[in-house]
C-alpha positions in Angstrom: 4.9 -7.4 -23.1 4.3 -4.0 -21.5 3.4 -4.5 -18.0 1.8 -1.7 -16.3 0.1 -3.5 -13.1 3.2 -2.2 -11.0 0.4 -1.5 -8.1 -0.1 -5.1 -7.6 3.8 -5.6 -7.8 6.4 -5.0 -9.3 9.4 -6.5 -10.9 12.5 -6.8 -8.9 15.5 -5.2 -9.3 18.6 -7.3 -10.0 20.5 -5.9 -7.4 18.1 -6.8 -4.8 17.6 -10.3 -6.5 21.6 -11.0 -5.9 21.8 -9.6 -2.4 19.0 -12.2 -1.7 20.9 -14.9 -3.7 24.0 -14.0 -1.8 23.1 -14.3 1.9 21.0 -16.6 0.9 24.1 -18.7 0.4 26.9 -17.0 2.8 24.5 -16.8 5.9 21.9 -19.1 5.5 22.5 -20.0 9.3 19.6 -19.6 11.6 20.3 -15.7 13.7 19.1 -17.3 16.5 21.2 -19.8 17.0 24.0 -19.4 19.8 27.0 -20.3 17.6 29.7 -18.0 15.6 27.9 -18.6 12.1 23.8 -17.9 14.1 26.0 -14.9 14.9 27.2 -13.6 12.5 23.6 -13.7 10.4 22.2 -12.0 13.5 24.8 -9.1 12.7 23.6 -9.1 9.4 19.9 -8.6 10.2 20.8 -5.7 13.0 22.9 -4.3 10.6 19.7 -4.5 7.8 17.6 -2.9 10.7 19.9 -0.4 11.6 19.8 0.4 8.0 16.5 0.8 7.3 16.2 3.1 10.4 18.2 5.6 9.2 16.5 5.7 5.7 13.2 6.1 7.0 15.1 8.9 9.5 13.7 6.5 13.0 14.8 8.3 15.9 13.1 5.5 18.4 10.6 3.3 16.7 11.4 -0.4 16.3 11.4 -2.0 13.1 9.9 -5.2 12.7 10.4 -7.7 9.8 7.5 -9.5 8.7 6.3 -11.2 5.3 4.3 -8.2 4.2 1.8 -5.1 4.8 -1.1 -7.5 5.2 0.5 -9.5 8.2 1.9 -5.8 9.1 -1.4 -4.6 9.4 -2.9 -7.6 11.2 -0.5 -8.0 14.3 -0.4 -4.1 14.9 -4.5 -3.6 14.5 -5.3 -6.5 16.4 -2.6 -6.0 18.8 -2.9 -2.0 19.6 -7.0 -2.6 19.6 -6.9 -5.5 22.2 -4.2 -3.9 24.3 -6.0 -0.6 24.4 -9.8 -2.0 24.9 -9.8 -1.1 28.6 -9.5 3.0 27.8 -11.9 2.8 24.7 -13.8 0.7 21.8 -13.3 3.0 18.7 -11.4 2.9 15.5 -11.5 5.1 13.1 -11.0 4.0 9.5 -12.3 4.4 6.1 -13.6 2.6 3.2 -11.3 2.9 1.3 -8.6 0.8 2.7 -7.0 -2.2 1.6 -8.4 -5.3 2.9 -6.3 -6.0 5.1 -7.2 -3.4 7.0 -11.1 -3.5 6.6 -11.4 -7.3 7.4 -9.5 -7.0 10.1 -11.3 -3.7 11.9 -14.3 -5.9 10.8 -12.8 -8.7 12.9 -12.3 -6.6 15.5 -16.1 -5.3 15.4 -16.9 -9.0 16.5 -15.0 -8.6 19.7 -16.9 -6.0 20.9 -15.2 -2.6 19.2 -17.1 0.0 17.8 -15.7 1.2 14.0 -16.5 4.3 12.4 -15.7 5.4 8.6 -14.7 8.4 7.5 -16.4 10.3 4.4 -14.6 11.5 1.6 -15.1 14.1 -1.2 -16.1 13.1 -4.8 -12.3 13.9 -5.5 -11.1 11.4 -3.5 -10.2 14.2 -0.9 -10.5 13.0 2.6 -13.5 15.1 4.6 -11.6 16.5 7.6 -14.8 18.1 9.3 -16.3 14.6 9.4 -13.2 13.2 10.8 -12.5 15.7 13.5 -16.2 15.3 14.3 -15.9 11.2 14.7 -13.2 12.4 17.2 -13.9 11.4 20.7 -12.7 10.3 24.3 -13.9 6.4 22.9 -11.3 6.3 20.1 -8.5 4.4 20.5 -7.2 3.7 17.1 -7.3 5.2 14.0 -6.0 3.6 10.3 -5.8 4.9 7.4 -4.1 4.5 3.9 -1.2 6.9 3.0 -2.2 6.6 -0.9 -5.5 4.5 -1.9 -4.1 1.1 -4.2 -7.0 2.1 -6.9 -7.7 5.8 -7.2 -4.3 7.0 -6.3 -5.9 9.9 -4.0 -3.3 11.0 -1.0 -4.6 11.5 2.7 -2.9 14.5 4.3 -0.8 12.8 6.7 0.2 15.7 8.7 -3.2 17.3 8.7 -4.6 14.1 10.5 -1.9 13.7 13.0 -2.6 17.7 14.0 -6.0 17.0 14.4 -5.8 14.0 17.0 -3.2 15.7 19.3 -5.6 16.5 21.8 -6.6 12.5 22.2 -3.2 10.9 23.7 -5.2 7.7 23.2 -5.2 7.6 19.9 -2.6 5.4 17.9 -2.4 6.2 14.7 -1.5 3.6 12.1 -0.8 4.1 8.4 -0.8 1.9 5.6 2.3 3.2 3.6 2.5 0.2 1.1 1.7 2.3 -1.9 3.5 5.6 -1.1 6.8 4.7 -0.4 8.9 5.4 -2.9 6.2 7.4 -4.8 5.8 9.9 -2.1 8.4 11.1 1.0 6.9 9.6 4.3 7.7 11.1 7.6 7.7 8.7 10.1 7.3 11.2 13.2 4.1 11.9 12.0 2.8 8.1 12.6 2.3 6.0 15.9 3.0 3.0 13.0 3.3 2.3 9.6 3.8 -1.1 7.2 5.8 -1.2 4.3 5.8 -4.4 1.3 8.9 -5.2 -0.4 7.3 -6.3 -3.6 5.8 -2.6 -3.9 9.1 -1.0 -5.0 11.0 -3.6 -6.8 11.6 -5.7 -3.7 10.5 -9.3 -3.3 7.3 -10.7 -2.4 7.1 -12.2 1.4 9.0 -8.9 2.3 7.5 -6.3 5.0 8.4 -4.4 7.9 6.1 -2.8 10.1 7.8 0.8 11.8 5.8 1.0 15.7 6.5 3.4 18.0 5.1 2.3 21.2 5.7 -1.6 20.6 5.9 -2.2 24.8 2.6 -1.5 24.9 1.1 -4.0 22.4 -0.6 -7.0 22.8 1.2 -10.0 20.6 -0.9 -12.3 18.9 2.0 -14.7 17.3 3.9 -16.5 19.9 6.9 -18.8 19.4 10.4 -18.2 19.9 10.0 -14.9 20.4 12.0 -13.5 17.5 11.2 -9.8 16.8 11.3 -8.7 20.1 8.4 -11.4 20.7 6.2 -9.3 18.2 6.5 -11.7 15.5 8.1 -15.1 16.7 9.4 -17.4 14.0 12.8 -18.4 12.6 13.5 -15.0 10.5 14.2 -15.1 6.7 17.8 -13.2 6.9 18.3 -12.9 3.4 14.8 -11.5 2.7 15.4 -8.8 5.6 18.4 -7.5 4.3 17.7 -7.8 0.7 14.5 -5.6 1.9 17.2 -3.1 3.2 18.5 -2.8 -0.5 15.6 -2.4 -2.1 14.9 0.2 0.1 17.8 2.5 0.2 17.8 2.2 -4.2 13.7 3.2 -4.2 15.1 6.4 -2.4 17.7 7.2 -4.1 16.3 7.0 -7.7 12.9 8.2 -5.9 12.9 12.1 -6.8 13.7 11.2 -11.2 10.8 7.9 -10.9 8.4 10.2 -9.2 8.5 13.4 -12.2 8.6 10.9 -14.7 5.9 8.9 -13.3 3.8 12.3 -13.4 4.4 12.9 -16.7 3.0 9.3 -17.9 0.2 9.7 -16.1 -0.3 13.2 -17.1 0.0 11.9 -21.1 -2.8 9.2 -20.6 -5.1 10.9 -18.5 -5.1 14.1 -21.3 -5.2 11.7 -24.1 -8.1 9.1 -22.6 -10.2 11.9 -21.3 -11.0 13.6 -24.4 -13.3 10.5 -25.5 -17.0 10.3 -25.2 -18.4 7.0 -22.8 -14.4 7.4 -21.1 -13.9 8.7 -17.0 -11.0 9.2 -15.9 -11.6 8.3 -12.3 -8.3 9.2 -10.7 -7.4 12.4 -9.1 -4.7 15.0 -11.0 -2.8 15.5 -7.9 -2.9 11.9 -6.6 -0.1 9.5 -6.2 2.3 9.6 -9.6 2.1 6.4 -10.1 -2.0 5.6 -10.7 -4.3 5.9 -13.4 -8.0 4.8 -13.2 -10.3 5.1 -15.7 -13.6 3.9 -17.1 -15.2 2.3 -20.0 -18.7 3.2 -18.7 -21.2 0.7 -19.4 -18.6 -1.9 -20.4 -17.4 -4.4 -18.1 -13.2 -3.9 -16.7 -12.6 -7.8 -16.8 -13.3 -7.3 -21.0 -11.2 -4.3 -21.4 -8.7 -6.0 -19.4 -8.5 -8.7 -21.8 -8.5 -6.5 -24.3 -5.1 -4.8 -23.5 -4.0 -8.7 -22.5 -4.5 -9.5 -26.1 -2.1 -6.7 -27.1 0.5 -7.2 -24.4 -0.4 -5.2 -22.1 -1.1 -5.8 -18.5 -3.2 -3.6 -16.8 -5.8 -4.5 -14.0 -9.4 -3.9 -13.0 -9.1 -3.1 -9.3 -6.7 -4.2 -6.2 -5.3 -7.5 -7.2 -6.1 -8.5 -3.5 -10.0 -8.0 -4.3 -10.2 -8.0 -7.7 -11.3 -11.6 -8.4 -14.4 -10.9 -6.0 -17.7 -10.9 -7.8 -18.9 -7.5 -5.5 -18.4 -4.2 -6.8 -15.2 -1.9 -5.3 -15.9 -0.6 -2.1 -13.3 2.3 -2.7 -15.2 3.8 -6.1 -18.4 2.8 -4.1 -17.4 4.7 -1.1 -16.9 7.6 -3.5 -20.3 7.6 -5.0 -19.2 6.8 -8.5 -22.2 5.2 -10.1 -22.7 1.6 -10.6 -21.6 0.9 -14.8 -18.6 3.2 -14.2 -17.5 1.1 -11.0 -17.6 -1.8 -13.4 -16.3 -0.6 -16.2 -13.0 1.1 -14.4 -9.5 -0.6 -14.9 -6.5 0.8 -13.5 -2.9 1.8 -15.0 0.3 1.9 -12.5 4.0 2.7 -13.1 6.8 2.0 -11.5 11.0 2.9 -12.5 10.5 0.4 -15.5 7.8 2.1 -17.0 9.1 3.3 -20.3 7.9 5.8 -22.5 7.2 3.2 -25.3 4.9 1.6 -23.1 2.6 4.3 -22.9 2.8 4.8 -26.7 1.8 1.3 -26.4 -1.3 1.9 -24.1 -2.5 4.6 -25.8 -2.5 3.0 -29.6 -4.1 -0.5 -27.6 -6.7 2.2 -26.0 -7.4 3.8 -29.6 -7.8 0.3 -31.5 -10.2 -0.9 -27.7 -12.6 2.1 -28.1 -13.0 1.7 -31.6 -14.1 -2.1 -30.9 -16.3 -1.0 -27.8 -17.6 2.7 -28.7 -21.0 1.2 -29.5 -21.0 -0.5 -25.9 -19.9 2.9 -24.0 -22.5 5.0 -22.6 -22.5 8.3 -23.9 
């Protein structure tokens, strides 16, 4: 099997698998709890904290564990909204953000809040004129995706935090789920950001969520009060710091995964886009990591079969929305027409992407458009 699907997630690394296994059995005690053994696993998880702060270089955000970017992004959108809706109503996002994010600004839209989208270029680009123009004395909130899950297309971090200096309002929340690892992040440039274990060869229920002014939020979990009452429940210790691992390896094989990552993508993208009926729908200087391309006039879910057939596992869109019968609001957004939107599949890597398994693609690709060149339109 060649599995190149690593956008929806991706395998975990052994390593992180035993140093789950491990506290798993060693401190399985409850960090809550008031005795020596509840103690000792709360020293663990600080210590796990205290880790990841200094690998994401934190000088005084909190880190909060949680199972994953799309509870991340739910407690600090709903939470930083509510908790600012006395000084305005407006939240600036885009289309072309994971799900998480879109349903729940859409959520939010049914409380009252007002939520404006910003444009982007045919290449993906972000349009910074529009965006400084949505700008206003109203906006509260802004989210936005560090690296889009289907087209791989980077928003300029830095260029977006300049541009919002003058609006002390603003928090500014970014969805780093599929940059980390792929991408430096620099955390002074964000109000908050989520991370997912399962992203960079971490385990799934794993997430953290990096806030800066997390005083000031309103908490819509409450329990025990675990988290600094952010996000009450009995915390998974073993995930947490397990998370830590899989952190601090990402970053320290990060600089050789990302040029070999470019050079896959560079190989498939040259040899794919050569053929008539064939888009490549993925920007050259994206992320590393993502391919998108298009059988035009041929349905995804049959080329994904296709390369299922053969072994290999690719993917149509976003695994979280890609069982949905409407077509991709992030090519949509972008104005790519309707038979390319449903003919587009999507090829990631991750650091057990191998060489041979883009051999493998692209003789499955040569055999695929053979079967289908009489489909394609020209």
């Amino acid at each position: 099997m060649n599995y190149l699907d690593n956008c929806a997630t991706t395998k975990p690394d052994p390593d992180v698998l035993n140093t789950f296994n491990t506290v798993n059995t060693t401190y399985f005690y409850n960090p809550s709890s008031p005795h020596g053994k509840g103690l000792e696993a709360n020293k663990l998880l600080e210590s796990a904290r205290d880790q990841i702060k200094k690998l994401l270089g934190l000088k005084h955000q909190s880190v909060i564990f949680t199972s994953g970017a799309t509870e991340s992004n739910n407690l600090v959108i709903t939470g930083m909204a509510r908790s600012k809706k006395q000084f305005g109503k407006t939240i600036i996002t885009s289309k072309l953000e994971h799900p998480s994010v879109l349903e729940t600004v859409r959520a939010l839209e049914d409380e009252g809040f007002n939520i404006k989208y910003v444009k982007f270029n045919e290449d993906a680009t972000i349009d910074l004129n529009h965006f400084k123009s949505l700008l206003n004395q109203d906006v509260v909130m802004v989210c936005l995706m560090h690296v889009n899950n289907v087209m791989g297309a980077i928003i300029p971090i830095k260029d977006i935090h300049d541009l919002i200096q003058d609006y002390p309002k603003i928090h500014f929340h970014v969805d780093c789920v599929q940059s980390f690892g792929k991408l430096p992040i620099d955390a002074s440039l964000m109000d908050s950001f989520v991370l997912s274990g399962h992203k960079f060869n971490g385990l799934k229920g794993q997430g953290i969520l990096v806030f800066d002014q997390l005083v000031t939020v309103t908490h819509t979990l409450f329990g025990g009060g675990q988290e600094y009452g952010f996000r009450s429940g009995t915390v998974n210790v073993a995930s947490d710091v397990s998370m830590a691992k899989a952190m601090r390896i990402a970053l320290n094989e990060q600089e050789v995964i990302i040029e070999r990552m470019r050079q896959f993508k560079r190989m498939i993208e040259t040899k794919v886009e050569q053929y008539p009926g064939i888009r490549v729908n993925s920007v050259g200087n994206g992320a590393p990591h993502i391919v998108n391309i298009a059988f035009i006039g041929v349905k995804g879910e049959v080329i994904v079969n296709s390369f299922s057939k053969r072994g290999i596992m690719i993917s149509t869109t976003s695994a979280c929305s890609s069982k949905r019968a409407k077509l991709n609001e992030t090519l949509t957004a972008l104005n790519v027409p309707d038979d390319t939107i449903t003919g587009s599949v999507r090829i990631s890597f991750d650091k057990y992407t191998t060489e041979t398994d883009i051999e493998s693609f692209v003789k499955a690709f040569d055999e695929i458009y053979e079967e289908m060149k009489e489909l394609l339109t020209q």
